[in-house]
C-alpha positions, 0 to 999 in steps of 0.5 A: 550498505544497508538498505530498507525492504520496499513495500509492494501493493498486492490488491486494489479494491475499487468496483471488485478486488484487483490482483493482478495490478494490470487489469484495474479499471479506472476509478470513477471520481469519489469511488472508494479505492483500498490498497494493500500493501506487504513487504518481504522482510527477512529480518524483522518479523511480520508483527512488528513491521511499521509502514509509512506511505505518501499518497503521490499527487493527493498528499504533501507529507508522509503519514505516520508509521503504522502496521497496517497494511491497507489503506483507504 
C-alpha cells in the first residue's frame, strides 16, 4: 500500500509566531492568521514537494497545488 507523506503545521503566527500549537491565543475576528506547514518526505525531495490544503469550515474546495509552505 502506497500512502501519501501528511503535512504538519509547524508555526501559526497571528499577534506573535506560535511554535508550540498548544499555547495559541485565540485570534481576534479579521486578525491575519499564517500557518506554516512541512512534511517528511523521504522520497521526494524538498524542492519539488507540492501541497494542497483546504481551509475547514472557510473553504468549500481544495486550492490548487502549490510548493508554498505557508499560507495566510
Amino acid at each position: 500500500m502506497n500512502s501519501l507523506p501528511r503535512a504538519e503545521i509547524v508555526a501559526v503566527t497571528t499577534d506573535r509566531r506560535y511554535t508550540n500549537l498548544s499555547e495559541i491565543e485565540p485570534a481576534v475576528d479579521g486578525a491575519r492568521i499564517t500557518f506554516d506547514y512541512n512534511s517528511i518526505d523521504f522520497k521526494t525531495h524538498p524542492e519539488k514537494r507540492i501541497y494542497r490544503y483546504k481551509l475547514q469550515g472557510y473553504e468549500d474546495d481544495w486550492n490548487p497545488p502549490t510548493q508554498a509552505t505557508q499560507i495566510d
